[in-house]
N, CA, C and O of each residue as an XYZ file, in Angstrom:
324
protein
N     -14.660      5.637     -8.613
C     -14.819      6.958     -8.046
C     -14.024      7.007     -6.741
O     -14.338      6.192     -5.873
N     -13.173      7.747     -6.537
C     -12.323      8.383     -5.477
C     -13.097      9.633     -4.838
O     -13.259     10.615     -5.562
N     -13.553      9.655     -3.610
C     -14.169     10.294     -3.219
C     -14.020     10.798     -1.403
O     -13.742      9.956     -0.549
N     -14.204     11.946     -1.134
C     -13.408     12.367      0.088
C     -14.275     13.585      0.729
O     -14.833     14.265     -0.132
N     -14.498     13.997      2.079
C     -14.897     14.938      2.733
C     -13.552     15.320      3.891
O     -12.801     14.622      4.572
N     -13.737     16.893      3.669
C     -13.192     17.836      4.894
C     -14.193     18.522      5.943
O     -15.303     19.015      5.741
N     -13.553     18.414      6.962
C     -14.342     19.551      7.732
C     -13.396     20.004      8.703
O     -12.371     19.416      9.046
N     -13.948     21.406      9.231
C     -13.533     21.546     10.351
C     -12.187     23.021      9.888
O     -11.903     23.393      8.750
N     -11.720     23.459     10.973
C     -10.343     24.672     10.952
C      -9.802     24.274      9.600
O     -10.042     25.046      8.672
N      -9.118     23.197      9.361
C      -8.250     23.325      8.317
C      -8.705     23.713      6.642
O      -7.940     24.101      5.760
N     -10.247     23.462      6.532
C     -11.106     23.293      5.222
C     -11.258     25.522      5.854
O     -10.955     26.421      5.070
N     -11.535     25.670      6.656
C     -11.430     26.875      7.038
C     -10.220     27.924      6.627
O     -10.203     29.003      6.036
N      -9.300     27.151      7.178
C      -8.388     28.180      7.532
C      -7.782     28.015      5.077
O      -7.438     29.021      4.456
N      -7.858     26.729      4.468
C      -7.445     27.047      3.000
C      -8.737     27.406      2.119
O      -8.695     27.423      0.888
N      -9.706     27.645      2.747
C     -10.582     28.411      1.749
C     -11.467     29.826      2.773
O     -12.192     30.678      2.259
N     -11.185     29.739      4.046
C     -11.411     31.591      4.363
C     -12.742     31.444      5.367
O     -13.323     30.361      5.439
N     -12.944     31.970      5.716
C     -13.975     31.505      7.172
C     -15.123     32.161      6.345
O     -15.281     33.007      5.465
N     -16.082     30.999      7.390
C     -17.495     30.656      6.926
C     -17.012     29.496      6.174
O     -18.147     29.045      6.021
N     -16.426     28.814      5.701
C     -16.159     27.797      4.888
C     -15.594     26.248      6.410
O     -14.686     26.338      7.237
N     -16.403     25.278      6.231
C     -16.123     24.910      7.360
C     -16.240     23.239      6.890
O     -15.768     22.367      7.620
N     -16.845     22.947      5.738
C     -16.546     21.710      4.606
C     -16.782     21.784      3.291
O     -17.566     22.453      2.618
N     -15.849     20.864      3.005
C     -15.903     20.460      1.468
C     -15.624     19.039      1.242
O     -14.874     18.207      1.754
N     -16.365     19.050      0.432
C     -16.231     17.443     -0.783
C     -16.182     17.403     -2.087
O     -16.699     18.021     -3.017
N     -15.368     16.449     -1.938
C     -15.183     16.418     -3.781
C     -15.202     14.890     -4.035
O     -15.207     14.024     -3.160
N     -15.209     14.737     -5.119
C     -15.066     12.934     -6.041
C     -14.687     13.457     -7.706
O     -15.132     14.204     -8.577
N     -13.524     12.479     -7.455
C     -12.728     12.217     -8.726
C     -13.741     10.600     -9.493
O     -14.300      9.767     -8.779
N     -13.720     10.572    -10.621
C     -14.229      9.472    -10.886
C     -13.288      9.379    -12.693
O     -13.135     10.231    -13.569
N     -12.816      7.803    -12.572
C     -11.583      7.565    -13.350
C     -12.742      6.408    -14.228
O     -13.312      5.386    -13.847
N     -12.734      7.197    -15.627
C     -13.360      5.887    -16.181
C     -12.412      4.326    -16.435
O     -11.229      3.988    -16.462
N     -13.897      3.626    -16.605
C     -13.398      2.067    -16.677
C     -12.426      1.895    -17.232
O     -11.579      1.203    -16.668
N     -12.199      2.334    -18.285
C     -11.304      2.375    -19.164
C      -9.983      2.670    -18.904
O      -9.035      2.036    -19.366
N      -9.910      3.581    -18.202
C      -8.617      3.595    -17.333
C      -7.969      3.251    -16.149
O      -7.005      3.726    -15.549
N      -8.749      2.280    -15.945
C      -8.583      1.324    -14.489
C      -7.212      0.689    -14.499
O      -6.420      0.731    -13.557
N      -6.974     -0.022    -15.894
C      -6.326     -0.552    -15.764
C      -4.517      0.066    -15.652
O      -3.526     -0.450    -15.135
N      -4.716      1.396    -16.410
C      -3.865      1.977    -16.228
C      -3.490      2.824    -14.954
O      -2.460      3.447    -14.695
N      -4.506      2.672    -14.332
C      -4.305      3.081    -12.400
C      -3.729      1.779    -11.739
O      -3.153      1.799    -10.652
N      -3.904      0.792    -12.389
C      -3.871     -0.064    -12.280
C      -2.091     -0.811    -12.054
O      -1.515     -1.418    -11.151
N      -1.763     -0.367    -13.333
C      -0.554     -0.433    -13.666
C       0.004      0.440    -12.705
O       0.681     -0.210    -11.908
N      -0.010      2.023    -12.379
C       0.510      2.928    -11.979
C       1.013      2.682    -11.009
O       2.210      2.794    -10.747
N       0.017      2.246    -10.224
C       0.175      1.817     -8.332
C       0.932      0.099     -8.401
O       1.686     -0.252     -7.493
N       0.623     -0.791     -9.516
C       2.004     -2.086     -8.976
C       1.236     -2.648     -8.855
O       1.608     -3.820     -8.821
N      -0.155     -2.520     -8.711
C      -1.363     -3.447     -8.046
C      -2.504     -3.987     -9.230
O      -3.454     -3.475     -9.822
N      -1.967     -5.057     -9.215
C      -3.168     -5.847    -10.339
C      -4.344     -6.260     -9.471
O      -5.393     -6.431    -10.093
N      -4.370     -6.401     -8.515
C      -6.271     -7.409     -7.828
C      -6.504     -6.119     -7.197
O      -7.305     -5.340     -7.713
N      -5.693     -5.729     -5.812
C      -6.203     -4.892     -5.270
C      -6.424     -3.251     -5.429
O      -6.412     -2.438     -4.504
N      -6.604     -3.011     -6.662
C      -6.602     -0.770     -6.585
C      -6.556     -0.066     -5.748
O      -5.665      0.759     -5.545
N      -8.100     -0.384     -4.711
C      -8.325      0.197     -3.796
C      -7.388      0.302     -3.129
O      -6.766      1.365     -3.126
N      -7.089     -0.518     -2.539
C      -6.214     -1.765     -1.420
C      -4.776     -0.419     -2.061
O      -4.370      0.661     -1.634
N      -4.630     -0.805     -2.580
C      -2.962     -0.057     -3.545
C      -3.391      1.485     -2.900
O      -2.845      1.867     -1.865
N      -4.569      2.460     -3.705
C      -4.740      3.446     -3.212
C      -4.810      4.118     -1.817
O      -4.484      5.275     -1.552
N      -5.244      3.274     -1.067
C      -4.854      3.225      0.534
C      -4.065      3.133      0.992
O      -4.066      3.836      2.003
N      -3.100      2.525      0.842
C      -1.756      2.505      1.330
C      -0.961      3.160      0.919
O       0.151      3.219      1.445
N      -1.359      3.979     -0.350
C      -0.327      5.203     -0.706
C      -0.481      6.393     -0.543
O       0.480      7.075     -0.187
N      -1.743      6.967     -0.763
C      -2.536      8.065     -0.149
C      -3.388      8.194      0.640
O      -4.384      8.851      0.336
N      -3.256      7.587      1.946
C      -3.688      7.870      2.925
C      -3.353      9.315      3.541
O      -2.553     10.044      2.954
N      -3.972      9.717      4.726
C      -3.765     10.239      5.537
C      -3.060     12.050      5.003
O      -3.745     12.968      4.553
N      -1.696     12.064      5.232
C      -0.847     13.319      4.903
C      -0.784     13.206      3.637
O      -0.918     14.305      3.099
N      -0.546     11.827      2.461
C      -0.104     11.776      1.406
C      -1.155     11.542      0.444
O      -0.920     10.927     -0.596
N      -2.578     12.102      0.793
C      -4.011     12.109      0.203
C      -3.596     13.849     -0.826
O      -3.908     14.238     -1.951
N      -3.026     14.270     -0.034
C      -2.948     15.423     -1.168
C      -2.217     15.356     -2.440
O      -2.426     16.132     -3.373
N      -1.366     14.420     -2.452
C      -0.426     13.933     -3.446
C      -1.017     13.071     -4.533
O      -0.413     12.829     -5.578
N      -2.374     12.558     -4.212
C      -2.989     11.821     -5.401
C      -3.352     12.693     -6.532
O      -2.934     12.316     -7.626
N      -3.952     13.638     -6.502
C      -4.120     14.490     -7.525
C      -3.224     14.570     -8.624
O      -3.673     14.542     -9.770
N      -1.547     14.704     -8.321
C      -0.463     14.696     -8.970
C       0.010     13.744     -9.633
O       0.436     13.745    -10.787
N      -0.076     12.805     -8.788
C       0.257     11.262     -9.204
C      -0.727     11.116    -10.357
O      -0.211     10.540    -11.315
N      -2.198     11.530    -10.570
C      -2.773     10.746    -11.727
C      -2.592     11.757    -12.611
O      -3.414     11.614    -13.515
N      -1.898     12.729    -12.789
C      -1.964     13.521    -13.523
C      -0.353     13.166    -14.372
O      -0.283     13.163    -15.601
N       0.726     12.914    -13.566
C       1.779     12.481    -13.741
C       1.704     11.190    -14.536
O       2.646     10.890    -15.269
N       0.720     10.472    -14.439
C       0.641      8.971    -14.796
C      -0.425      9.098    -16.311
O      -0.947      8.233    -17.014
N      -0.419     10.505    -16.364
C      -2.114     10.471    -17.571
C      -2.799      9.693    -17.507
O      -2.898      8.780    -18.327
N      -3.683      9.889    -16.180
C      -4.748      8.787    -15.824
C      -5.799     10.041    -15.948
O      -5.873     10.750    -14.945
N      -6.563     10.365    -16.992
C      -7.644     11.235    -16.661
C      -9.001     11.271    -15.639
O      -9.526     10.196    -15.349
N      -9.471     12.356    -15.180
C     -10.584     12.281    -14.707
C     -11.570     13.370    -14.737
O     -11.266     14.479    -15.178
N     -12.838     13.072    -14.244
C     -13.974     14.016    -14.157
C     -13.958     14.497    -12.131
O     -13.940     13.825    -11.100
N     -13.975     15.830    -12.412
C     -13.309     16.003    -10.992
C     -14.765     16.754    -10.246
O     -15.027     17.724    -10.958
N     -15.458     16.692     -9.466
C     -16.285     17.590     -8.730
C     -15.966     18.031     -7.252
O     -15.155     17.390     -6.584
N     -16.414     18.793     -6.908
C     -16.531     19.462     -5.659
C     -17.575     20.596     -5.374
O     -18.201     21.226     -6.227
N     -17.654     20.761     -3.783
C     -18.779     21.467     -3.256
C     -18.083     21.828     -2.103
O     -17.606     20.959     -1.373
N     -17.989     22.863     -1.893
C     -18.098     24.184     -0.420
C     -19.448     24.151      0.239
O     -20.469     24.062     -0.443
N     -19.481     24.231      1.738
C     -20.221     24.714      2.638
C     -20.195     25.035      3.779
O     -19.080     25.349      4.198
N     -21.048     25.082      4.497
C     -20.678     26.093      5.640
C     -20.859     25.104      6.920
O     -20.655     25.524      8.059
C-alpha cells in the first residue's frame, strides 16, 4: 500500500476552498510486486526504489508510471475540511 496525505493552500487552492485535506492509498496486490518490482530496477529494496523516485515534486508522477508499467491498483481517497 502506497499511501499519502495533503494539507493546507495547495489541497485548497486544486480542489476549491473549504477543502483544506486529502488522503488517498493506492494498494498494489502481492501479486504484482514483483512487477513494481521489475519496473523501478529494484529487486530487495521497493520501498527504498519508490522513494527515491517519487519523492517530493515527482510524487505526482507515480500515478503514471504504474499505469505506464500495467501495474494495477485499488485506488481510495477522502476530502476534508
Amino acid at each position: 500500500m502506497i499511501q499519502g496525505q495533503d494539507t493546507g493552500e495547495g489541497v485548497e487552492g486544486a480542489f476549491g476552498e473549504g477543502f483544506r485535506e486529502y488522503e488517498w492509498a493506492w494498494t498494489i496486490r502481492a501479486g504484482d510486486v514483483s512487477k513494481l518490482s521489475d519496473a523501478l530496477g529494484a529487486r530487495e529494496d521497493v520501498l527504498g526504489a519508490l522513494k527515491a523516485r517519487f519523492s517530493g515534486d515527482q510524487s505526482a508522477e507515480l500515478g503514471e508510471f504504474l499505469e505506464s508499467k500495467g501495474i494495477a491498483m485499488e485506488r481510495w481517497s477522502r476530502m476534508g475540511d
